[in-house]
Each structure stands twice: as structure tokens, then as C-alpha cells.
N, CA and C atoms as an extended XYZ file, in Angstrom:
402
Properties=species:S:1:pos:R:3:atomname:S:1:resname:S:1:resid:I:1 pbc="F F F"
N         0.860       -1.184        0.000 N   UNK     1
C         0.000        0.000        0.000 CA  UNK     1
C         0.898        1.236        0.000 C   UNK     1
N         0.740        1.995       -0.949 N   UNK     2
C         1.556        3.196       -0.784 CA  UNK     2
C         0.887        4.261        0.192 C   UNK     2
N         1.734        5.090        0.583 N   UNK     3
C         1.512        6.136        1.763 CA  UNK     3
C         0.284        7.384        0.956 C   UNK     3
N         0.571        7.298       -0.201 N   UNK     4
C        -0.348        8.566       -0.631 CA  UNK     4
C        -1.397        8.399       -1.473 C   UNK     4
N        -2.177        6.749       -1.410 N   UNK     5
C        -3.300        6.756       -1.714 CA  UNK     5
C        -4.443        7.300       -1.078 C   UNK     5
N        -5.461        7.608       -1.906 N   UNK     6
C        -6.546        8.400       -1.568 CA  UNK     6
C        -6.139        9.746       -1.212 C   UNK     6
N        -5.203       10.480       -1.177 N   UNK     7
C        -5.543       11.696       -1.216 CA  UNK     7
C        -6.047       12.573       -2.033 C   UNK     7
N        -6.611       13.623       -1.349 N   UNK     8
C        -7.708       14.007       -2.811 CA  UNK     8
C        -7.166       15.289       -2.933 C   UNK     8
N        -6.594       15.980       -1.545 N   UNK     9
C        -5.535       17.652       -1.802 CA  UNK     9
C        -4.493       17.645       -1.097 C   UNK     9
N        -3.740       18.407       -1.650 N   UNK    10
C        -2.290       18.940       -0.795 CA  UNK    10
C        -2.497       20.519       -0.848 C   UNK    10
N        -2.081       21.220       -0.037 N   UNK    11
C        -1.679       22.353        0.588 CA  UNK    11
C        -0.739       22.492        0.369 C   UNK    11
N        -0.026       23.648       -0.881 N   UNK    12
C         1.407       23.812       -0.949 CA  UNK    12
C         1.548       25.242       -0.644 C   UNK    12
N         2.376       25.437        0.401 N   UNK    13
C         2.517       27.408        0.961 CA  UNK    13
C         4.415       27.133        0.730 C   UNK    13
N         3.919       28.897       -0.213 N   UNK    14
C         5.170       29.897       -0.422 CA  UNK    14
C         4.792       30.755        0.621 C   UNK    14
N         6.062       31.005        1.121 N   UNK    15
C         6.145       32.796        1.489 CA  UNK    15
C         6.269       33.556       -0.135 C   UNK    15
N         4.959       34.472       -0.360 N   UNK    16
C         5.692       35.690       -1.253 CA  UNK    16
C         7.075       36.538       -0.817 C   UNK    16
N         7.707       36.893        0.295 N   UNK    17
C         8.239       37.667        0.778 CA  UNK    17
C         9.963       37.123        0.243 C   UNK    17
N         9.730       35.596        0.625 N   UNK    18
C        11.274       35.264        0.186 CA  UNK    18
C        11.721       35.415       -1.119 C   UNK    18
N        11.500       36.193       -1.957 N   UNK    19
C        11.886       35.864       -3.307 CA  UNK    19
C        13.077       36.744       -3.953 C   UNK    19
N        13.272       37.172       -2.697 N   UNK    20
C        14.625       37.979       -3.046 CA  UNK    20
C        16.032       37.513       -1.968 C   UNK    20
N        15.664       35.909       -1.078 N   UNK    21
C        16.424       35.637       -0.265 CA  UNK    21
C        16.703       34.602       -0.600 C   UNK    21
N        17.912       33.876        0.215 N   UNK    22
C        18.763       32.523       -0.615 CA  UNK    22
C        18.270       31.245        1.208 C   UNK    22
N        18.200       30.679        0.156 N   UNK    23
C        18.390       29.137        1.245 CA  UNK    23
C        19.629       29.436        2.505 C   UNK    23
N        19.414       29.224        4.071 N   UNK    24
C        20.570       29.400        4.875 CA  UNK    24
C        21.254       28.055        4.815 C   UNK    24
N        20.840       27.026        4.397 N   UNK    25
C        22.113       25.665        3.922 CA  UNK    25
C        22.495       25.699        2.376 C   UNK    25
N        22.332       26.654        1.742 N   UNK    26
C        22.666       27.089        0.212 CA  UNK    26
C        22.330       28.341       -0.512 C   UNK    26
N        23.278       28.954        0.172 N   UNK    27
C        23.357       30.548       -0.203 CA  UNK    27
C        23.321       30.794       -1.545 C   UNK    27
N        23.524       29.704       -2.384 N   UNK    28
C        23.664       29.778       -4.109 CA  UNK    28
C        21.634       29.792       -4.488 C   UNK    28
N        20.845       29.332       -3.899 N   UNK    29
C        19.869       29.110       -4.054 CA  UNK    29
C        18.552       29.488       -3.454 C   UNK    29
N        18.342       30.565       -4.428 N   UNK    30
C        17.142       31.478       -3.943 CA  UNK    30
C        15.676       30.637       -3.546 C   UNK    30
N        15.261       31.329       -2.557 N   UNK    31
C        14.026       30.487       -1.979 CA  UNK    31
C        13.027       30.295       -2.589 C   UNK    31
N        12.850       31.185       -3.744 N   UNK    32
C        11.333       31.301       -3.962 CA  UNK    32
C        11.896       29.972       -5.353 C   UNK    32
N        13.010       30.292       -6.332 N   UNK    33
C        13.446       29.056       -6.823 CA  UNK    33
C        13.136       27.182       -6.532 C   UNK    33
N        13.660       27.687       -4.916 N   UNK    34
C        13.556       26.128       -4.378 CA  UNK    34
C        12.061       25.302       -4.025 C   UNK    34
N        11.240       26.231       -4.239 N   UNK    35
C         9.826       26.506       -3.441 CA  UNK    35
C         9.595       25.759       -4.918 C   UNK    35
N         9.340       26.786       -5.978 N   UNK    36
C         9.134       26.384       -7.483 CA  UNK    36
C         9.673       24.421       -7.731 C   UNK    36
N        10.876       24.601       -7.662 N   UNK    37
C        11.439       23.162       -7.637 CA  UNK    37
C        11.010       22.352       -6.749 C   UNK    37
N        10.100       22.258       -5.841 N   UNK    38
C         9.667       21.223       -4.858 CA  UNK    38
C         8.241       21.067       -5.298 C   UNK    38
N         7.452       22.393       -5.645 N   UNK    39
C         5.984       22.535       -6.379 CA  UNK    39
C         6.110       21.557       -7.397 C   UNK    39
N         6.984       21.681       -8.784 N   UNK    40
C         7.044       21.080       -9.978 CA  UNK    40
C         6.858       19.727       -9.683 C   UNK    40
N         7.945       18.719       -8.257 N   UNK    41
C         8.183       17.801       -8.639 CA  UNK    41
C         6.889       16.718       -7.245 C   UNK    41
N         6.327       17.990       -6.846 N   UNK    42
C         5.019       17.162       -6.153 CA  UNK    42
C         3.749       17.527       -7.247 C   UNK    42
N         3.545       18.474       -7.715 N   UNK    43
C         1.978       18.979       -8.812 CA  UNK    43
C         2.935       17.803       -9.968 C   UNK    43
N         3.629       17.566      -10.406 N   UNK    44
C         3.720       16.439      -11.599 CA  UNK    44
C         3.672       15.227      -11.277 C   UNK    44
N         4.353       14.860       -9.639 N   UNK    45
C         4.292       13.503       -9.338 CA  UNK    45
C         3.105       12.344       -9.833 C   UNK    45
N         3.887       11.018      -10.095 N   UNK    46
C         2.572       10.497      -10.762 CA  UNK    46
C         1.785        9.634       -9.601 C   UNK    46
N         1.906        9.803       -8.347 N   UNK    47
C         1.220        9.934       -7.432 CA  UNK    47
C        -0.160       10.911       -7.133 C   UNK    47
N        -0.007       11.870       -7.807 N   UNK    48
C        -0.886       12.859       -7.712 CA  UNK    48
C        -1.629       13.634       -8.717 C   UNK    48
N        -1.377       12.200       -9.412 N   UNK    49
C        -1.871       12.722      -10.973 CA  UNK    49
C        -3.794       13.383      -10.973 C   UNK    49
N        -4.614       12.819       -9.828 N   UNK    50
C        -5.693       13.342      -10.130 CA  UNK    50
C        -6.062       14.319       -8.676 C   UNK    50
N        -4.939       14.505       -8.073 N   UNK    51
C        -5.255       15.107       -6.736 CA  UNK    51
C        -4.823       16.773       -7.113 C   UNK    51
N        -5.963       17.092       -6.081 N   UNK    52
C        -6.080       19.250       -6.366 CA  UNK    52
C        -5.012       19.386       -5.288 C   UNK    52
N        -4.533       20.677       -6.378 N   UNK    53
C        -3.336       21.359       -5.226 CA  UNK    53
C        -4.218       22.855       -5.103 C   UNK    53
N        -3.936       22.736       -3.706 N   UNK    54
C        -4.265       24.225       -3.135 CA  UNK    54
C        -2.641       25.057       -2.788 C   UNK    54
N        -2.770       26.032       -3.689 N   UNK    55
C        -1.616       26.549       -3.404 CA  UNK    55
C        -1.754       27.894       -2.238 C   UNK    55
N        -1.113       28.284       -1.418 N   UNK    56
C        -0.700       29.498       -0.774 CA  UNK    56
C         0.230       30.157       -0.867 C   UNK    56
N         0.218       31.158       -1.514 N   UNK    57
C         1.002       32.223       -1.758 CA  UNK    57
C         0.902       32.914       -0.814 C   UNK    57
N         1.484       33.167        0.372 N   UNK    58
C         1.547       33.619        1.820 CA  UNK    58
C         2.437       34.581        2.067 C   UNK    58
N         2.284       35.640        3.120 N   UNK    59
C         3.133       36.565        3.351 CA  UNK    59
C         2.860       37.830        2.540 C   UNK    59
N         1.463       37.587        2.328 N   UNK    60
C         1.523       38.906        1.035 CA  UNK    60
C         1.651       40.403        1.633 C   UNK    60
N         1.431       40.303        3.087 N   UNK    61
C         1.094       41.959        2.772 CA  UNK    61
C         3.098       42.300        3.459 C   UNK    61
N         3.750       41.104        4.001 N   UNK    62
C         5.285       41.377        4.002 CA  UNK    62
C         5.757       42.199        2.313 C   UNK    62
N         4.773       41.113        1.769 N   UNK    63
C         5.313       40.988       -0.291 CA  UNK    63
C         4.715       42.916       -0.839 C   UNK    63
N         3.737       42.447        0.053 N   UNK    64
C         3.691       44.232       -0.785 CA  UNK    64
C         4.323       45.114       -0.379 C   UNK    64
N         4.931       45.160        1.321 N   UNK    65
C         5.264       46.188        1.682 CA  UNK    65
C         7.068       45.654        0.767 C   UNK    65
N         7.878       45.212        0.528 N   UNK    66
C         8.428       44.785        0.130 CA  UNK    66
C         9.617       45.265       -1.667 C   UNK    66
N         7.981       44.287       -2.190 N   UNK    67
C         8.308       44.906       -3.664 CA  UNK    67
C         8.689       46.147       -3.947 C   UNK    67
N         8.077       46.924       -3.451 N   UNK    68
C         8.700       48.877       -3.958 CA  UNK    68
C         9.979       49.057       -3.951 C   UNK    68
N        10.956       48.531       -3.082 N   UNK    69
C        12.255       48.508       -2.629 CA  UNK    69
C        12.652       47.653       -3.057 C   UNK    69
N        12.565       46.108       -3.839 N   UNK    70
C        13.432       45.257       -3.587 CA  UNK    70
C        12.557       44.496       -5.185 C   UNK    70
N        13.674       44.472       -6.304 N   UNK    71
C        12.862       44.333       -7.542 CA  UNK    71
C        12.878       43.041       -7.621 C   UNK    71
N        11.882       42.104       -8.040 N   UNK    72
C        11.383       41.051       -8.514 CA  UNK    72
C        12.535       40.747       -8.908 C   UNK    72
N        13.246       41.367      -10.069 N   UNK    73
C        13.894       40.753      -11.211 CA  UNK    73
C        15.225       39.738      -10.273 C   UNK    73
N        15.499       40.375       -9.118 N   UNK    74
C        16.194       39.746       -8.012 CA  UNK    74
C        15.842       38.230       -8.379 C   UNK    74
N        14.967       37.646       -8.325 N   UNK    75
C        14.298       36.435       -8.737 CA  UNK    75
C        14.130       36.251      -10.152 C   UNK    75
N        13.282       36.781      -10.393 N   UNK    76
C        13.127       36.294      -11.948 CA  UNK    76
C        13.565       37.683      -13.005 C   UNK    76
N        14.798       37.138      -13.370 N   UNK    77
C        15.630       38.422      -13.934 CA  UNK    77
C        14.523       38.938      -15.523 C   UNK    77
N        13.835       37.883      -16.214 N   UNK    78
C        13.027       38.265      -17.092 CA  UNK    78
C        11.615       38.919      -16.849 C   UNK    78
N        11.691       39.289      -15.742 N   UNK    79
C        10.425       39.665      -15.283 CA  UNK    79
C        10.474       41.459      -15.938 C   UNK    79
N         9.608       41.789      -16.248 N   UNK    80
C         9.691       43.633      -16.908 CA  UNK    80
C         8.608       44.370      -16.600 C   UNK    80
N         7.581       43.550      -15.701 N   UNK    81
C         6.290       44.140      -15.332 CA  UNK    81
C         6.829       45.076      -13.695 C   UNK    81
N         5.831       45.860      -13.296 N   UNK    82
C         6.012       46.653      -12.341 CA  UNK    82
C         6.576       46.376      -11.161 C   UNK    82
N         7.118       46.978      -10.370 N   UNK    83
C         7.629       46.428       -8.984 CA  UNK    83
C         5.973       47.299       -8.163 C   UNK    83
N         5.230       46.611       -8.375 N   UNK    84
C         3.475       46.945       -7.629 CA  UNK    84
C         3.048       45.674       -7.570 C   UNK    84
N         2.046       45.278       -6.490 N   UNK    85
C         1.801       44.166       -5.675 CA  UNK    85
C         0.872       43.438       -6.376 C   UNK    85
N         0.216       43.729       -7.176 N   UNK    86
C        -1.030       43.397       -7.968 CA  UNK    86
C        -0.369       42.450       -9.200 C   UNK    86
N         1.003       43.508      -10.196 N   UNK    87
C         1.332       42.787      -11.194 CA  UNK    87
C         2.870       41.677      -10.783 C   UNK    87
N         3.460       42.233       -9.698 N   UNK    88
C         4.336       40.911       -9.614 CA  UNK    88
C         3.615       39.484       -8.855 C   UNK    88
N         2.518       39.660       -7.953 N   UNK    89
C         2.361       38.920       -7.450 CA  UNK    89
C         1.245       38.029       -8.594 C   UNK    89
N         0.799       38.193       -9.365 N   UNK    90
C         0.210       37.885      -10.680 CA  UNK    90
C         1.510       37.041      -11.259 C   UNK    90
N         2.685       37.396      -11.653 N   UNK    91
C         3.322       37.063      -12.487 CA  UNK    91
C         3.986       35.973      -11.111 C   UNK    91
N         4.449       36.263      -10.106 N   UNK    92
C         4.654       34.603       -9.511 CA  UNK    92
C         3.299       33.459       -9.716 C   UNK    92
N         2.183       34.173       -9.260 N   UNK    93
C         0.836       32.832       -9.540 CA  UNK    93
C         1.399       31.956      -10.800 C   UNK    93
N         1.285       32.692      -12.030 N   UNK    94
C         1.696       32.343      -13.310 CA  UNK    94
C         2.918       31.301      -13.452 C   UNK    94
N         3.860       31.791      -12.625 N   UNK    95
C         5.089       30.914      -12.760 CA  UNK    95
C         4.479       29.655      -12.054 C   UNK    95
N         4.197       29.376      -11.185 N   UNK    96
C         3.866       28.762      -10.308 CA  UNK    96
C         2.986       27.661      -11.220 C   UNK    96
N         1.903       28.141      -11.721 N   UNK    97
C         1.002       27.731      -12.113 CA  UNK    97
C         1.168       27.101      -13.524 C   UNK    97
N         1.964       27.521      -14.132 N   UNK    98
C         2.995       27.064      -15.399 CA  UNK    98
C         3.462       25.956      -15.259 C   UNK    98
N         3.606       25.717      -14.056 N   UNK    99
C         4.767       23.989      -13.538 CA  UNK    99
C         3.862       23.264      -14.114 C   UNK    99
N         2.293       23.216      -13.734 N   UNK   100
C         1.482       22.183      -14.182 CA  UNK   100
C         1.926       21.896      -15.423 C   UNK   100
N         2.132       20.254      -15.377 N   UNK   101
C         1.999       19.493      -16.971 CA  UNK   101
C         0.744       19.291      -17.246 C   UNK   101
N        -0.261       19.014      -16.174 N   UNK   102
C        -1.768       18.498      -16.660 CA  UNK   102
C        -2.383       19.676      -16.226 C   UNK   102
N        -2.542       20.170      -16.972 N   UNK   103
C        -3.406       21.618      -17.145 CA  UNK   103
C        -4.924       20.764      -17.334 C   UNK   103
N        -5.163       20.615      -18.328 N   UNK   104
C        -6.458       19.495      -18.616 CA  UNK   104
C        -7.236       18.501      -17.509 C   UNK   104
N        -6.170       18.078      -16.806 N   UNK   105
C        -7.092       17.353      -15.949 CA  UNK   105
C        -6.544       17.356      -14.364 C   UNK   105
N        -5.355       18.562      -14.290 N   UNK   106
C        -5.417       19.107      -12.653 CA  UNK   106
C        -5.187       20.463      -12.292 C   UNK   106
N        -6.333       20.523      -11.209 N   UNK   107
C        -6.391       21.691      -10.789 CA  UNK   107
C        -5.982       22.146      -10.175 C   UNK   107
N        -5.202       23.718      -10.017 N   UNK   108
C        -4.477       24.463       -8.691 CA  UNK   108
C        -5.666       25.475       -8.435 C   UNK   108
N        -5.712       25.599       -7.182 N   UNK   109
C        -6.431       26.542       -6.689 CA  UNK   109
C        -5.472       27.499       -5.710 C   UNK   109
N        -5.314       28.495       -6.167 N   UNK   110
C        -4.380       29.214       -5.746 CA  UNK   110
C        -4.884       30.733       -4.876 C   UNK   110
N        -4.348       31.195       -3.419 N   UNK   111
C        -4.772       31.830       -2.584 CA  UNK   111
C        -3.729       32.477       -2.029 C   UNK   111
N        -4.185       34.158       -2.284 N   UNK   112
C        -3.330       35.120       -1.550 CA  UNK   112
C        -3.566       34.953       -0.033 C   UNK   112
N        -2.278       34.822        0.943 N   UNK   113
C        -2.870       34.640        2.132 CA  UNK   113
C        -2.134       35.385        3.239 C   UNK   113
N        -2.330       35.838        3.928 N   UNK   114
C        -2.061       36.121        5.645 CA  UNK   114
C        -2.171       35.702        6.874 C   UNK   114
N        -1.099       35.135        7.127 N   UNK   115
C        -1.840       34.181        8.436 CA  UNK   115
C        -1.956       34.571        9.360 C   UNK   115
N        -1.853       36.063        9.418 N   UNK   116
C        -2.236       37.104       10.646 CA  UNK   116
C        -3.669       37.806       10.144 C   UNK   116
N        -4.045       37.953        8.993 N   UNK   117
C        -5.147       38.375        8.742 CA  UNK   117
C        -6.311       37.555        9.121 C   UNK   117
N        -7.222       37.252       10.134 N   UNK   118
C        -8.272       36.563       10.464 CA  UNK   118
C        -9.439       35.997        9.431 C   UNK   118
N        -9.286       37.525        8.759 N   UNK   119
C       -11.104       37.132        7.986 CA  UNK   119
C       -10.273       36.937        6.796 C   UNK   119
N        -9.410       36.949        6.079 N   UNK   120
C        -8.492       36.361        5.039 CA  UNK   120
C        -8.135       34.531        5.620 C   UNK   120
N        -7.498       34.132        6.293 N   UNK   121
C        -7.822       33.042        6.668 CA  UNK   121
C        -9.193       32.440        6.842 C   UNK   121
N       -10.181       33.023        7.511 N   UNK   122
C       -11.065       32.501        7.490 CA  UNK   122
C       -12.207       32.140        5.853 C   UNK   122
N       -11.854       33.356        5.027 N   UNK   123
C       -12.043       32.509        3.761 CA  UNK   123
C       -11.495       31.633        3.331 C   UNK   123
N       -10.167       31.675        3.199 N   UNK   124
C        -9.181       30.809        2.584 CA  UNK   124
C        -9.544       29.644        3.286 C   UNK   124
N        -9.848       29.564        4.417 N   UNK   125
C       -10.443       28.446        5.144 CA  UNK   125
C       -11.301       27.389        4.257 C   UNK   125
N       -13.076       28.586        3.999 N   UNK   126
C       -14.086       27.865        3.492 CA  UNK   126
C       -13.611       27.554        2.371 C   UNK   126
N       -13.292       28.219        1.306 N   UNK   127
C       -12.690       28.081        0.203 CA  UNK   127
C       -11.923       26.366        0.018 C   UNK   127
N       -11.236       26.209        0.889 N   UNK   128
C       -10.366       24.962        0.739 CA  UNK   128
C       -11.377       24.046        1.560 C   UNK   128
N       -11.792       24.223        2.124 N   UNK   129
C       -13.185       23.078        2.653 CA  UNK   129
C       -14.060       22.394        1.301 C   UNK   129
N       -14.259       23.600        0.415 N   UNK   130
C       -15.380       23.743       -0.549 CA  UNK   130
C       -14.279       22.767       -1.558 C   UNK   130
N       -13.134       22.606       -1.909 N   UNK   131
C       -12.360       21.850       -2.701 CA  UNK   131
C       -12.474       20.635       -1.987 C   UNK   131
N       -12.198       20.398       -1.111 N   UNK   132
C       -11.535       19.233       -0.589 CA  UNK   132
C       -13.274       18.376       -0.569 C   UNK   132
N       -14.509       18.803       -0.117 N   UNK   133
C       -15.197       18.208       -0.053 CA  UNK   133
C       -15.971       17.867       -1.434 C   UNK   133
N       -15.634       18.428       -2.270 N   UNK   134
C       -15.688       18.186       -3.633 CA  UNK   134
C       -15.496       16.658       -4.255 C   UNK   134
């Protein structure tokens, strides 16, 4: 019996905030990178070929206060859209959401989040109830 039958979701949380900081056991390797590389190789696993990922993109309002000072491109050097909270944090979803190979038959459900914000958690809450009981 394998360990990850029947699951029907995973919960995958980024910090938005790290994306201009490096791993502290690999200073060569930016976080939001490594985050991406662990997403790719669980959303493709063929373990999880029909299971929903709920993603969290977390830390946002660190990420907004943030971006103005500290440019995206730090991370993704092809990036040319604004250092404003609306269009970089759009263009990580995208990256993110790009990993999918099965676009067609799996779904990310993806959520700006705060885990100090109450009534932001508390949607993000129902929201992922409303998937999972699906």
C-alpha cells in the first residue's frame, strides 16, 4: 500500500516575501526558486496525478510592503512588469502555475494569504473546505 493513496488535496505554501532571499544551507539558491522546484516535482508527481493542489502564496502583505524597494527581477531576472503588488504577485501565480503538466485534468487553486489576517484566513479556510469536499 503506498503512503499517498486516496488523497484528494495537498496544501502547498510559499512565502511571497522570500523571493529575493537565498536558502541558509545554500546561499547559491534562492528560496522562492527552491519553493518552485519542490511545487514542480510534487503537482507532476505520478502519485498525484488526479489530486487538487491548493496553493498558498503567503506573506503577502510582508510581499507588498516589500516589492517597492526590492525588484522582482532579483528572482526572476526576465520579469519587466512593475515592482506593484497586484502585477508581480500575478506574475509569480503564473510561474507557479505554469509547472502544471496536466493543465487538462489538474487543478491548482491558488490563494493570496495572511496568516495574521483573520477574515483572510477565514475565507481561505471555506474556500479549501469547498475543494476538498468536492
Amino acid at each position: 500500500i503506498h503512503c499517498f493513496e486516496g488523497v484528494t488535496a495537498i496544501i502547498f505554501c510559499v512565502a511571497l516575501s522570500a523571493y529575493d532571499l537565498v536558502l541558509a544551507e545554500d546561499e547559491e539558491m534562492n528560496r522562492m526558486h527552491e519553493s518552485m522546484k519542490l511545487f514542480d516535482s510534487i503537482c507532476n508527481n505520478k502519485w498525484f496525478t488526479d489530486t487538487s493542489i491548493i496553493l498558498f502564496l503567503n506573506k503577502k502583505d510582508l510581499f507588498e510592503e516589500k516589492i517597492v524597494h526590492s525588484s522582482l527581477t532579483i528572482c526572476f531576472p526576465e520579469y519587466t512588469g512593475a515592482n506593484k503588488y497586484d502585477e508581480a504577485a500575478g506574475y509569480i501565480q503564473s510561474k507557479f502555475e505554469d509547472l502544471n503538466k496536466r493543465k487538462d485534468t489538474k487543478e491548482i487553486y491558488t490563494h493570496f494569504t495572511c496568516a495574521t489576517d483573520t477574515k483572510n484566513v477565514q475565507f481561505v479556510f471555506d474556500a479549501v473546505t469547498d475543494v476538498i469536499i468536492k
